[in-house]
PAPAVEX-289447 format. One record per atom (N, C-alpha, C): residue in three letters; x, y, z. Coordinates in steps of 0.001 Angstrom, whole numbers, padded with zeros to 6 digits, always signed. Layout:
REM residues N
ALAXYZ/...
***
This chain:
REM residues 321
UNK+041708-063760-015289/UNK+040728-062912-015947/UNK+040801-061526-015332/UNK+040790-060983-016422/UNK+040895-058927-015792/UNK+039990-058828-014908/UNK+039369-057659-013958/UNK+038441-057386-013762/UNK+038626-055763-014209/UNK+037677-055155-014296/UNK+037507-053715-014592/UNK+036232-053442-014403/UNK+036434-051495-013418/UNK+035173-051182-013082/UNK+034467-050639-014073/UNK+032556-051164-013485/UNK+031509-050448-014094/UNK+031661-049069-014454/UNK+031055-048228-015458/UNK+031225-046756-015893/UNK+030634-046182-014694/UNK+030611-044955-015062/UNK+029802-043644-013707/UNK+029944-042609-014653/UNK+029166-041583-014245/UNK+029145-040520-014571/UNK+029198-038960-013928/UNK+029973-038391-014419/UNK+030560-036963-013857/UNK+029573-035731-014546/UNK+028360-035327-013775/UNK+027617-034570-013807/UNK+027383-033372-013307/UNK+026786-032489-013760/UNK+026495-031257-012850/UNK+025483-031217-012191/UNK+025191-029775-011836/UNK+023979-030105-011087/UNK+023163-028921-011358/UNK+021713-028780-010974/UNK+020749-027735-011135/UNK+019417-027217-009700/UNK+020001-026106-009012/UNK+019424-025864-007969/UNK+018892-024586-007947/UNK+017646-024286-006625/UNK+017336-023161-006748/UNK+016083-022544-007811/UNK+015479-023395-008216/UNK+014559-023102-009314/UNK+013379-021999-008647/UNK+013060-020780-009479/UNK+012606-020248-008779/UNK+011741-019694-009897/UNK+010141-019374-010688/UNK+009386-018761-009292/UNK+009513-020062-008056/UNK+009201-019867-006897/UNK+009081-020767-005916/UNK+008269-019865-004773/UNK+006952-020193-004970/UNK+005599-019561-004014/UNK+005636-018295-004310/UNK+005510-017978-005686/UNK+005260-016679-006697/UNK+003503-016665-006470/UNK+002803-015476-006005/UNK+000941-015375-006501/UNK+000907-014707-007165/UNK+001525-014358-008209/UNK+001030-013406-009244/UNK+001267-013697-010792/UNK+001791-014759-010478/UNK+001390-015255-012251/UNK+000116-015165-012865/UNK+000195-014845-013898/UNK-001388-013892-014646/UNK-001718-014656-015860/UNK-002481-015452-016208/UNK-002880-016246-017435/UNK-002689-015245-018736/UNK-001920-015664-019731/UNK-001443-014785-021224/UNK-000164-013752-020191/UNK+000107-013946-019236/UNK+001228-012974-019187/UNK+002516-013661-018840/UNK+003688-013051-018555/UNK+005573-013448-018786/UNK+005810-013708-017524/UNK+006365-014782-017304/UNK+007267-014592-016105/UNK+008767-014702-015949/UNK+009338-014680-015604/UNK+011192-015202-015593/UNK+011482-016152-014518/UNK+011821-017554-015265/UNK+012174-018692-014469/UNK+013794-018476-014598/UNK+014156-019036-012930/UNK+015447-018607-013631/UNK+016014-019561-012256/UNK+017520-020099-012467/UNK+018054-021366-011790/UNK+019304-020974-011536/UNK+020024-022202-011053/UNK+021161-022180-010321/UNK+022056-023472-011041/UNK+023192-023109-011724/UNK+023900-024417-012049/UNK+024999-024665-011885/UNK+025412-026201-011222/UNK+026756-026420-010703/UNK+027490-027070-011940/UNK+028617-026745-012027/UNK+028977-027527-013473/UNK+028696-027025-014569/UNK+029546-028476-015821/UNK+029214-027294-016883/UNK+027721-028023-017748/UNK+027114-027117-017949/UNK+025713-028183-018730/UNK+025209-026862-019957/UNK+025353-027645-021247/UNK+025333-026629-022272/UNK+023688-025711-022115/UNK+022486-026895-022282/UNK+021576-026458-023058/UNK+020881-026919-021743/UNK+019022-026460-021579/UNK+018608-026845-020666/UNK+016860-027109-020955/UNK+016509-027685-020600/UNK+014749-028027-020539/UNK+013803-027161-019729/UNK+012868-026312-020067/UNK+011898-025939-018644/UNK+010781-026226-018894/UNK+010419-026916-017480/UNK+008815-027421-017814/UNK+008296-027177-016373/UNK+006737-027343-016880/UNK+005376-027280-015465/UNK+004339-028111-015215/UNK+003992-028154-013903/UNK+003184-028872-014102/UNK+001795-027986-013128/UNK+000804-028460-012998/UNK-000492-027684-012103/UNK-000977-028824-011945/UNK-001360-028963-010291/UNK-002574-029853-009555/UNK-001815-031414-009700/UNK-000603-031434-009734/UNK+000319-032502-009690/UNK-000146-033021-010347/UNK-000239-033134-011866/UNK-000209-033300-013304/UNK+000961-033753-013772/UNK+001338-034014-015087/UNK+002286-034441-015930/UNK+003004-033274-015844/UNK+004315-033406-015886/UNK+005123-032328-016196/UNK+004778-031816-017981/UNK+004958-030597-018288/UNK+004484-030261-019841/UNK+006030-029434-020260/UNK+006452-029918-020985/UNK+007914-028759-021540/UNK+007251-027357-021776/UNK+007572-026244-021203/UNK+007004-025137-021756/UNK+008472-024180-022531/UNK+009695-024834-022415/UNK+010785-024051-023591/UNK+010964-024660-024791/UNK+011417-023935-025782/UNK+011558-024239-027166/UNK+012035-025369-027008/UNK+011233-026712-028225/UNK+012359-028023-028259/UNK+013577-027838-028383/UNK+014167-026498-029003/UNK+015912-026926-029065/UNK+016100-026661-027625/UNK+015690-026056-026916/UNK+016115-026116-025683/UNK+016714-024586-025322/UNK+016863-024121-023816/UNK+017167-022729-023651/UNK+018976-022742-022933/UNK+019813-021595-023147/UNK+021151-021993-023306/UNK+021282-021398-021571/UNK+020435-020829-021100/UNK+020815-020216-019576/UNK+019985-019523-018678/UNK+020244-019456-017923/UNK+019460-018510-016680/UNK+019395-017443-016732/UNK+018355-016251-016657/UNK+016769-017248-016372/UNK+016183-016629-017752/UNK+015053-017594-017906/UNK+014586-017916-019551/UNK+013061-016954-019272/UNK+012002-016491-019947/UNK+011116-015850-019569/UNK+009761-017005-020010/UNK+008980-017168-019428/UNK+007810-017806-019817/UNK+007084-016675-020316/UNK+006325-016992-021563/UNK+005616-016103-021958/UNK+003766-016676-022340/UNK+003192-015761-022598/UNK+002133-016482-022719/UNK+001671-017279-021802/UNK+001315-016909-020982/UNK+000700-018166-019661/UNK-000284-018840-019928/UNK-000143-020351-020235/UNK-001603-020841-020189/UNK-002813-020547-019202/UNK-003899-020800-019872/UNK-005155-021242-018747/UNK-005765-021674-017806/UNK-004369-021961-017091/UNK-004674-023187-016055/UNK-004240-022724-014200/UNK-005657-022081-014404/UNK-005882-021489-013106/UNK-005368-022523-011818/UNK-004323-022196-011153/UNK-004135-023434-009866/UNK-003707-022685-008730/UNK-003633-023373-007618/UNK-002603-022960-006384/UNK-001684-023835-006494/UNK-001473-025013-006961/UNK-000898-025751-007116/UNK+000388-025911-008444/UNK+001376-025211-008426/UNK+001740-025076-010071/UNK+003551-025254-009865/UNK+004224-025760-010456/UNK+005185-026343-009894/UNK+006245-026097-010994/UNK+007746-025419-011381/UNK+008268-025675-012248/UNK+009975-026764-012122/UNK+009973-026828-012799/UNK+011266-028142-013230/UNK+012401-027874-014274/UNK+013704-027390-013808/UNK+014406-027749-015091/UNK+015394-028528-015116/UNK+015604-029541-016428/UNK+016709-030124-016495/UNK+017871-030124-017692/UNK+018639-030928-017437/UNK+019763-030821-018577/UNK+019275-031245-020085/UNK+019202-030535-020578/UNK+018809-031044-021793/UNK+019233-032458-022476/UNK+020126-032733-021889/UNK+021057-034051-022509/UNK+020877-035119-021453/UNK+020346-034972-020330/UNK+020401-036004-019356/UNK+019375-035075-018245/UNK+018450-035729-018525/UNK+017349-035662-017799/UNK+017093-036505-016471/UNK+017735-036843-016092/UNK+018320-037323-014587/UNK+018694-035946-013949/UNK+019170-035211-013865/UNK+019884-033758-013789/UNK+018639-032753-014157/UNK+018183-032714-012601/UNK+017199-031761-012619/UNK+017070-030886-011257/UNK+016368-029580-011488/UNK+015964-029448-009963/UNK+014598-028799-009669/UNK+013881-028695-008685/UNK+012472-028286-009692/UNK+012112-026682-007876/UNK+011138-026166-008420/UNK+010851-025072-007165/UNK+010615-026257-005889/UNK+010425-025082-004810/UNK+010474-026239-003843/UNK+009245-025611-003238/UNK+008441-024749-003275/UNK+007192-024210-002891/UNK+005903-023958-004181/UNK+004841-024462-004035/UNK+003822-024056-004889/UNK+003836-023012-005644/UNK+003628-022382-006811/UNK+002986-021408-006932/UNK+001596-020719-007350/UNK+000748-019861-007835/UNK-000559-019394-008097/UNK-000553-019113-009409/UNK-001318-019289-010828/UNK-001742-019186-011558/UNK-002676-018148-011628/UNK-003105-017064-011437/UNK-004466-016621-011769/UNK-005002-016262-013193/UNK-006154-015621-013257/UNK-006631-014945-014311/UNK-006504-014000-013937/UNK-007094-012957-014868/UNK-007419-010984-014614/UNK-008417-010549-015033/UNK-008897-009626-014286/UNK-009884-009419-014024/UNK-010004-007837-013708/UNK-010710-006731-014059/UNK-010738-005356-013930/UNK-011955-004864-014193/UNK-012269-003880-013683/UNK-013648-002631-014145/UNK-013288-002035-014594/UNK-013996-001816-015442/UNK-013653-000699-016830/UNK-014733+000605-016673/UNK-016078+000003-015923/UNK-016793+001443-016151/UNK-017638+000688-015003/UNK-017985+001439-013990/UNK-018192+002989-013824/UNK-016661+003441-013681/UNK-016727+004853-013525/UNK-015290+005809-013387/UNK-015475+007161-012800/UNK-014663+007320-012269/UNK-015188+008565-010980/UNK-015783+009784-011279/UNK-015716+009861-012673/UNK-016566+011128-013619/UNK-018245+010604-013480/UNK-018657+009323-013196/UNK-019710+008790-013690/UNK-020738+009836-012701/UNK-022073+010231-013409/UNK-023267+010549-012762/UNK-024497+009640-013445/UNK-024715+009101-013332/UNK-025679+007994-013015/UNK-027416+008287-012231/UNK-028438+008185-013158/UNK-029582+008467-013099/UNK-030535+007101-012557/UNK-030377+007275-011047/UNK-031342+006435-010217/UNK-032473+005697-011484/UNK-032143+004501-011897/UNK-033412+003565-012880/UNK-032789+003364-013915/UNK-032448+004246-014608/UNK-031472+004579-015977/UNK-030745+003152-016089/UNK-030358+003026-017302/UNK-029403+001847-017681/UNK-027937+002426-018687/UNK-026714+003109-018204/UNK-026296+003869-018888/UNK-025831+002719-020098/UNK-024908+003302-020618/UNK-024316+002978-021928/UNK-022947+003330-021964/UNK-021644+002644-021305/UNK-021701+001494-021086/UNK-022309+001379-019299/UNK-022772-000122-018973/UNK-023557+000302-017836/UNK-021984-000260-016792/UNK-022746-001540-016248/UNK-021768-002197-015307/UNK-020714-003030-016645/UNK-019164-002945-016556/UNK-018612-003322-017497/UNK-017191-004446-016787/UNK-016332-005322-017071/UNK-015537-005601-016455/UNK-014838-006532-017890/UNK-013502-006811-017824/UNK-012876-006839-018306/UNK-011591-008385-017896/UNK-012196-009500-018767/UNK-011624-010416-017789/UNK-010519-011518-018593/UNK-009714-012253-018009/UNK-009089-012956-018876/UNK-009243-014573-017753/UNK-009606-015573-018479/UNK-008900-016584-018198/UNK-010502-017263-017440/UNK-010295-018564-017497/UNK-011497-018695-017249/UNK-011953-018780-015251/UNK-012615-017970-014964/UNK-012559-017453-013893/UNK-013973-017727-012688/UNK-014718-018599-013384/UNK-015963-019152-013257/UNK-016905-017339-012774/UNK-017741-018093-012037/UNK-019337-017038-011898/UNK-018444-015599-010833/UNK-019448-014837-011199/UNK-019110-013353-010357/UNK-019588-012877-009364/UNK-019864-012390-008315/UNK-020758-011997-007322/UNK-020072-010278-007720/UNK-021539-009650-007838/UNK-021671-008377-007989/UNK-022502-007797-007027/UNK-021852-006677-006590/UNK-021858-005757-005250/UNK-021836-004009-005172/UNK-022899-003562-004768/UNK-023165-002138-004788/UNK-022747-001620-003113/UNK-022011-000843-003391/UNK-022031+000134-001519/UNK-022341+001542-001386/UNK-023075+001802-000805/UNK-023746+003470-001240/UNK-022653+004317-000736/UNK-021662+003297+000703/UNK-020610+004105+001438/UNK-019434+003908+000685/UNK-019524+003169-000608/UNK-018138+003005-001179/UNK-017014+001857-000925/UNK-017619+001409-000007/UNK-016333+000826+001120/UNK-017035-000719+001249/UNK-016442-001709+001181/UNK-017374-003158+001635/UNK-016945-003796+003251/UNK-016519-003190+004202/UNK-016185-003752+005233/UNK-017441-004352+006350/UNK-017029-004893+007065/UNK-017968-005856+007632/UNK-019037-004794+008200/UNK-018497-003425+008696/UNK-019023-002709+009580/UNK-020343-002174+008271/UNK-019776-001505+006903/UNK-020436-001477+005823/UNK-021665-002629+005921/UNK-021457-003677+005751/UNK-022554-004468+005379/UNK-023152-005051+006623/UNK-023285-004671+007606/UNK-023827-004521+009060/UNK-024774-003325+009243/UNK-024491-002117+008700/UNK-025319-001112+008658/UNK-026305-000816+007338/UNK-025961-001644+006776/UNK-026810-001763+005512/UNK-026602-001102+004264/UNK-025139-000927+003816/UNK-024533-000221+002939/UNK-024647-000958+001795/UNK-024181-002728+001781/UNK-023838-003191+000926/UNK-025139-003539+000491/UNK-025009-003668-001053/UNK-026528-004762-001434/UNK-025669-005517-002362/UNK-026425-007128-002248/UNK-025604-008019-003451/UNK-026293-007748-004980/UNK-025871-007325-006214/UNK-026910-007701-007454/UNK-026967-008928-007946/UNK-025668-009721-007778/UNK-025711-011225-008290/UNK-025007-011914-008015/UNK-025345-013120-007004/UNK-024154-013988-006592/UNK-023309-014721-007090/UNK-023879-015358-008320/UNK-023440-016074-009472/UNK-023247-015857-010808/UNK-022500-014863-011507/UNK-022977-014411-012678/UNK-022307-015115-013406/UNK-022176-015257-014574/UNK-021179-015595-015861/UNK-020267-014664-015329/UNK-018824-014849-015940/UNK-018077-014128-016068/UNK-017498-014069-017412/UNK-017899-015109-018075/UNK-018386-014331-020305/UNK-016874-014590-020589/UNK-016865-014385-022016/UNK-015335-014803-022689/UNK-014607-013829-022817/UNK-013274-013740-022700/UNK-012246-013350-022424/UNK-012154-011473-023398/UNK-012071-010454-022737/UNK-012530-009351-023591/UNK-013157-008122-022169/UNK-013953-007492-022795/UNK-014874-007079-022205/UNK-015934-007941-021983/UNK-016728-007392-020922/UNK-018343-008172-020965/UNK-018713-007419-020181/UNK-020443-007042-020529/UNK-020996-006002-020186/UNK-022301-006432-019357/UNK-022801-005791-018153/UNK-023722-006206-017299/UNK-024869-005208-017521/UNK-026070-004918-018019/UNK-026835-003949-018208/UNK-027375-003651-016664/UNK-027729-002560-015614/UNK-027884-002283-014448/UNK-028866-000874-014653/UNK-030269-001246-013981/UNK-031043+000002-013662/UNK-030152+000390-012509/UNK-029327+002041-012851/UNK-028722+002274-011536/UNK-029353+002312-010792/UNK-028994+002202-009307/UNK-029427+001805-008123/UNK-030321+001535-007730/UNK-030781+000522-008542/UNK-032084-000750-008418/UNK-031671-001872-008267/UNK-031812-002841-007012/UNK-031753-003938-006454/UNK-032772-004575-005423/UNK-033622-005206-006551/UNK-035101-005725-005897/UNK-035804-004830-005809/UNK-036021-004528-004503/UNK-037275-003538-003714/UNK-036345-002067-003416/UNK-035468-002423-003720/UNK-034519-001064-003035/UNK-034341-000213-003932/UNK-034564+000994-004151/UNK-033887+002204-004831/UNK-032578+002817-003849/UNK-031492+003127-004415/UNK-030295+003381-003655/UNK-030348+004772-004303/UNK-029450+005709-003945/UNK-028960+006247-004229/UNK-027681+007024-003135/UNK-026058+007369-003750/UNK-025019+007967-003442/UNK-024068+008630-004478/UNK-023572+009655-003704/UNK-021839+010206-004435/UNK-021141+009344-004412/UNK-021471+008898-003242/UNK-020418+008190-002770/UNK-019783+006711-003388/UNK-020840+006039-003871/UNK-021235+004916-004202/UNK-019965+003913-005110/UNK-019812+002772-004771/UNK-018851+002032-005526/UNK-019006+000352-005682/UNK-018983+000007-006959/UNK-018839-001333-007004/UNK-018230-002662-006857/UNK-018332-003053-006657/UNK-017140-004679-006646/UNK-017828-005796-007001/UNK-016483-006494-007768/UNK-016449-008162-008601/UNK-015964-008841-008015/UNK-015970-009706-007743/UNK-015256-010902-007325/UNK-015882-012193-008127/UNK-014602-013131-008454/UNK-015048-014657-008670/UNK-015498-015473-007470/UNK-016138-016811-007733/UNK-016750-017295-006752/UNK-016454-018815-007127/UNK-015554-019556-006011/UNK-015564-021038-006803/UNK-014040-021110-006818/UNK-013272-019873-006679/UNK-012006-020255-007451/UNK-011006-020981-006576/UNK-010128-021485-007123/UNK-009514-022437-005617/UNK-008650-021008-004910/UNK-008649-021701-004090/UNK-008086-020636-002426/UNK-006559-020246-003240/UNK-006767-018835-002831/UNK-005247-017973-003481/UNK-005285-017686-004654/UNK-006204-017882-005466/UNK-006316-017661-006858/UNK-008020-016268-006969/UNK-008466-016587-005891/UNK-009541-015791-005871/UNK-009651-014277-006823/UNK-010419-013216-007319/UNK-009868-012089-008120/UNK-011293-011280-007242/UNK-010930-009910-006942/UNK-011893-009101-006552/UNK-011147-007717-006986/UNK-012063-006971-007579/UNK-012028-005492-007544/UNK-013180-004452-007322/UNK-012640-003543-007160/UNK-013654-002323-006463/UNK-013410-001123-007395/UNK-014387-000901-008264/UNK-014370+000449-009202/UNK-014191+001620-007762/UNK-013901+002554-008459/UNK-013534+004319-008227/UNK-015158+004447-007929/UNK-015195+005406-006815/UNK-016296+006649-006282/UNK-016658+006987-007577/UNK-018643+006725-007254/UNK-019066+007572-008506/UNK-020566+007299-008115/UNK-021108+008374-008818/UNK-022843+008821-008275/UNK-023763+008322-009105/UNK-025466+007987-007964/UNK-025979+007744-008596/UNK-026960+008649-008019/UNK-027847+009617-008776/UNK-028768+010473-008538/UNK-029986+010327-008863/UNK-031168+011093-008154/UNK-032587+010605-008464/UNK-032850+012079-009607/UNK-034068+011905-010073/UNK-034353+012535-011467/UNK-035928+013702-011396/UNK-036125+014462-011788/UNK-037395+015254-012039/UNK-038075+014578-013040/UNK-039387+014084-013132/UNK-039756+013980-014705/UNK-040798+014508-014876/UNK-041343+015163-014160/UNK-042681+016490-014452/UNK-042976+017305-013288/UNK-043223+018450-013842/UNK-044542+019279-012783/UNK-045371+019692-013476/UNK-046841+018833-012629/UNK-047551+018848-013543/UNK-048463+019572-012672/UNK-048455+020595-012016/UNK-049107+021367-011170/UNK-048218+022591-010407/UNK-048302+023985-011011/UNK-049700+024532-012139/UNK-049128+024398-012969/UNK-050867+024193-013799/UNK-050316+023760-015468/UNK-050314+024766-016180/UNK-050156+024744-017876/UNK-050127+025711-018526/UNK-051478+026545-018431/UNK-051594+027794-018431/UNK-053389+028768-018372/UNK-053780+028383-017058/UNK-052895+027856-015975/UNK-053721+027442-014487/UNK-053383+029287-014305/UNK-054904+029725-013365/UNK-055014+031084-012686/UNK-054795+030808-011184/UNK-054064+031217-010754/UNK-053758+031252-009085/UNK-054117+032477-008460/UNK-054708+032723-007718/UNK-055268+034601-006729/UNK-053827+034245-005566/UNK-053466+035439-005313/UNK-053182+036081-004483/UNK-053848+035517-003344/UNK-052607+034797-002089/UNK-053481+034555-000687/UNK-054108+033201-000904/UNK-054770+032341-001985/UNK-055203+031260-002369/UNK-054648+030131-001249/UNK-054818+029541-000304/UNK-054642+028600+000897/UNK-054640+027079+000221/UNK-055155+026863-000512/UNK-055285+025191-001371/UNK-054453+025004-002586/UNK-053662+025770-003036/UNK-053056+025471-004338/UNK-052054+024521-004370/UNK-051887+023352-004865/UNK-051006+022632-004963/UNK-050280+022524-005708/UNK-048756+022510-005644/UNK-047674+021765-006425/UNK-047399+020566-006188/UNK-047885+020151-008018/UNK-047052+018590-007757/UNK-046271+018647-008901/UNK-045278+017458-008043/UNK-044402+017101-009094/UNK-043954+015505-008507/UNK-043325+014836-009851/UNK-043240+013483-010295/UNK-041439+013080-009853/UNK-041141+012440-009285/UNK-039739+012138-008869/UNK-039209+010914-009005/UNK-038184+010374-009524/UNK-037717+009585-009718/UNK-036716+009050-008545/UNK-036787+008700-007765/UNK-036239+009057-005988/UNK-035990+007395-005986/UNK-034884+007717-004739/UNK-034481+006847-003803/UNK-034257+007079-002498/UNK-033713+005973-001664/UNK-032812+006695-000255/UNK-031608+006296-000244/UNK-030614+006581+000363/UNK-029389+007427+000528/UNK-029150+006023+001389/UNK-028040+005672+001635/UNK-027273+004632+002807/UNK-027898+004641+003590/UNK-028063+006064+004237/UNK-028939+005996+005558/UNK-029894+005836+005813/UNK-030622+005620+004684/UNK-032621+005854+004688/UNK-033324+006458+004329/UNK-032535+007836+004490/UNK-033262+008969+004292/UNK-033722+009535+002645/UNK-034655+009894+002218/UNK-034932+010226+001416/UNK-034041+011761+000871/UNK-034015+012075-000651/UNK-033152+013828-000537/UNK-034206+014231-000708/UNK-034012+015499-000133/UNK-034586+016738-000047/UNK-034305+017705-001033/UNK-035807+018416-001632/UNK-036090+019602-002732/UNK-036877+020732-002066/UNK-036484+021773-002895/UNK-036289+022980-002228/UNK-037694+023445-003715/UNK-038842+024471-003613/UNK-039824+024886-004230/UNK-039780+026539-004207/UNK-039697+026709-005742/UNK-039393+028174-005734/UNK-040539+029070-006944/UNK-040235+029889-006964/UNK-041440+030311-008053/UNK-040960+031630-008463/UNK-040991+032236-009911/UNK-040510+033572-010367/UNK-041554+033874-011356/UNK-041496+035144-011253/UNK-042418+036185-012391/UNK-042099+037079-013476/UNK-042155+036851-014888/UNK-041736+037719-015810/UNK-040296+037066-015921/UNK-039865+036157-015475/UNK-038214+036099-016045/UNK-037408+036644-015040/UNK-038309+037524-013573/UNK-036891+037566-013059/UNK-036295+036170-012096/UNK-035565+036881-011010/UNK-035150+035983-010018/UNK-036237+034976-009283/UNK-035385+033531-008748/UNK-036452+032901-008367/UNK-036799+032963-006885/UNK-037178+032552-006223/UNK-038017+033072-004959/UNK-038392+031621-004030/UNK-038214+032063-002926/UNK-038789+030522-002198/UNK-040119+030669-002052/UNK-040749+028915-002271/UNK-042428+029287-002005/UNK-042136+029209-000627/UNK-043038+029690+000354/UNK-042853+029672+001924/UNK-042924+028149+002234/UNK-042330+027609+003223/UNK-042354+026369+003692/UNK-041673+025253+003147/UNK-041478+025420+001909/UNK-041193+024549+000949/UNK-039597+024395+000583/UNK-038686+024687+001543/UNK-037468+024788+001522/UNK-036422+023779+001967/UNK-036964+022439+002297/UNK-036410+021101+002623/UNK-037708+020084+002341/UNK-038242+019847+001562/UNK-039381+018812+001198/UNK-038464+017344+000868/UNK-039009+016139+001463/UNK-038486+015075+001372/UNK-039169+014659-000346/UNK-038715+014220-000826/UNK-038806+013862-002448/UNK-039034+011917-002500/UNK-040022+011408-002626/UNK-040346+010137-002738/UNK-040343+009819-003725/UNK-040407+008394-004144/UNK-040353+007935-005959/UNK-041979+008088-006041/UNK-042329+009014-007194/UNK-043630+008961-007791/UNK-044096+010263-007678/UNK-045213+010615-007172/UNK-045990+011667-007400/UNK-045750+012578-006069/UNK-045069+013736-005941/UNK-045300+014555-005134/UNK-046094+015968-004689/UNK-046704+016166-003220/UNK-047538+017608-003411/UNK-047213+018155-002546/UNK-047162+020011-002735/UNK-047097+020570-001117/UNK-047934+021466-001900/UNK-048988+021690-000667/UNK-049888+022774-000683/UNK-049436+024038-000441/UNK-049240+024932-000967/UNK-048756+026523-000443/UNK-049587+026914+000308/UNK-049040+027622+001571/UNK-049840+028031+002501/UNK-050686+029449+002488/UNK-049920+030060+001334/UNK-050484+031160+001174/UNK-049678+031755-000380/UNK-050371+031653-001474/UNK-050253+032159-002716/UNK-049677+033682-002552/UNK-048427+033485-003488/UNK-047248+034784-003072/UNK-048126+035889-003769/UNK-047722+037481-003072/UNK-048725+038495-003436/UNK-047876+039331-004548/UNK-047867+038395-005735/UNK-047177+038776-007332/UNK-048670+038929-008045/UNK-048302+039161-009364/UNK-049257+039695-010700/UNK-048864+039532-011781/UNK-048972+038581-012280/UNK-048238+038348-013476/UNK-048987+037481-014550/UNK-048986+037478-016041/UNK-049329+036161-016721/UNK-048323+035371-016821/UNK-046824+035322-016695/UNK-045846+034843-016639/UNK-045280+034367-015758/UNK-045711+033097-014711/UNK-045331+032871-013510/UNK-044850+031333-013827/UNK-043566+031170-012796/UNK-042994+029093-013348/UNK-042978+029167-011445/UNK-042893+027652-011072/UNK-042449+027532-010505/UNK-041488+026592-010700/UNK-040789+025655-010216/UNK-039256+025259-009818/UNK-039526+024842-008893/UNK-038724+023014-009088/UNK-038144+022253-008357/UNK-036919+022090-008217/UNK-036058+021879-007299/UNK-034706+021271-007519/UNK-034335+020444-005794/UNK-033511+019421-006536/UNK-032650+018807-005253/UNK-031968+019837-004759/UNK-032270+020068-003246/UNK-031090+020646-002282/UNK-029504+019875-002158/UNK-029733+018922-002432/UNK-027825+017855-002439/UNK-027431+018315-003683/UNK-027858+018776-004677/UNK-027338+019099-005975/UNK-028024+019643-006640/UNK-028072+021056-006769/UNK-029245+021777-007361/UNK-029235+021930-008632/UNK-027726+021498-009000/UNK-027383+021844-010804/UNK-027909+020670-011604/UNK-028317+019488-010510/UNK-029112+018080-011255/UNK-030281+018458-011719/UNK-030312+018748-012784/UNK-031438+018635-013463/UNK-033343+019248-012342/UNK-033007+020683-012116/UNK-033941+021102-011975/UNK-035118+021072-013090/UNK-036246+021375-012348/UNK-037631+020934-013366/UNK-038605+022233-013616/UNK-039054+023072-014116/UNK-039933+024107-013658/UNK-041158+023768-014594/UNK-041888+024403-014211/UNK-043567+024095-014455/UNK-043595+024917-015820/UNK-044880+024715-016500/UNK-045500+025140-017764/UNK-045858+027000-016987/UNK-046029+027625-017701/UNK-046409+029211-017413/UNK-047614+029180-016875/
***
């Protein structure tokens, strides 16, 4: 009786699969997988898997003819864990797959504020806090810094304030956060300086997303002087006359309240300092300084004038005649 040997097979081979510990794969965006092949092998398979899952074919069923093929469209599937594989299209024994993890993320951006922004201490602009996200990215922690900056030393001196530890982070698009500027709780803020940050919260390790909008201001506001009023008579020398006025105020990183400067003109000309009144701290609500001595003018036509000393072109206020 003959004997004759069992078959075998004369194969190639497939090495080198690479992304291999790529972090920047972006959910809906391309990447280029691309391999190494020994031998001859016509057509080829590429597939993935996340969180050591089923492998999923992600190339056309006819299959791709060579190295390297582009993934397009990234699914949804946020991981640290994400793994790719290709094999011979004809013999799927004949494979080779990355040999390091890679990262999946979503995206995530601020769209507004923007370094043009001036921003009215209470106000809710239009658009207010805005961000711009893809992929599902769970809750947000939202963050104000009057110094701009979030470092440990920042939120040690009392720069940072949180607005929300947990927010939605909303469907894929824009999504918009309505924000009394620099109102958080009990605090009125106000800075030039001032800048925001997003971050997700929850997301697995390496996939995390944080950004920090551009420098941009938030300023406090005049909204009356209601002292002197319209037909008020003031004498010459008068020791009790008061100016008040109404402020829409905060403090500054440091604490400190800004400072307004009190001026007064006659007939339309130039304006004039009231005496004393040339660094006044400005509180939220009702403010007064008594003039110490009523300026020695004559006029039926007299204003006085408020303005911030940090920015005098903000929206000064002047009184009724």
């Amino acid at each position: 009786q003959g004997i004759s040997a069992g078959g075998f097979q004369v194969k190639g081979g497939i090495s080198s699969v690479l992304p291999s510990g790529a972090t920047d794969l972006e959910v809906s965006g391309s990447w280029a997988i691309s391999w190494t092949t020994a031998g001859s092998i016509a057509k080829f398979r590429v597939k993935y898997r996340y969180n050591a899952g089923a492998w999923t074919e992600i190339s056309p069923g006819a299959g791709v003819t060579g190295s390297p093929w582009t993934w397009t469209n990234i699914p949804n599937t946020i991981s640290n864990d994400v793994d790719f594989r290709v094999e011979d299209y004809d013999n799927s024994n004949v494979f080779g797959e990355s040999a390091v993890n890679n990262l999946i993320k979503g995206k995530l951006s601020l769209v507004s504020p923007v370094s043009t922004d001036i921003w009215t201490l209470g106000a809710t602009p239009t658009p207010s806090i805005r961000w711009n996200k893809t992929g599902t990215l769970g809750d947000l922690k939202i963050e104000y810094s009057t110094s701009g900056t979030f470092t440990a030393a920042d939120i040690t001196a009392g720069y940072v304030f949180t607005l929300e530890t947990a927010y939605p982070s909303g469907v894929d698009g824009n999504v918009d956060y309505p924000w009394a500027s620099g109102v958080i709780g009990v605090n009125r803020k106000i800075s030039d300086t001032g800048a925001l940050k997003i971050s997700n919260v929850g997301a697995p390790a390496g996939t995390e997303l944080s950004v920090t909008s551009a420098a941009f201001k938030i300023r406090p506001s005049f909204t009356s002087v209601s002292s002197p009023g319209l037909g008020n008579i003031w004498y010459v020398a008068d020791t009790a006359r008061v100016i008040t006025w109404a402020c829409n105020s905060g403090t500054k990183g440091s604490g400190a309240l800004p400072t307004v400067a009190l001026e007064y003109n006659v007939d339309g000309g130039g304006y004039l300092p009231v005496t004393g009144a040339g660094s006044l701290s400005c509180s939220n609500g009702t403010n007064n300084y008594t003039w110490p001595s009523v300026a020695d003018e004559k006029s039926n036509n007299a204003l006085t004038r408020v303005s911030f000393n940090d920015y005098p072109t903000h929206g000064p206020l002047t009184s009724a005649s």
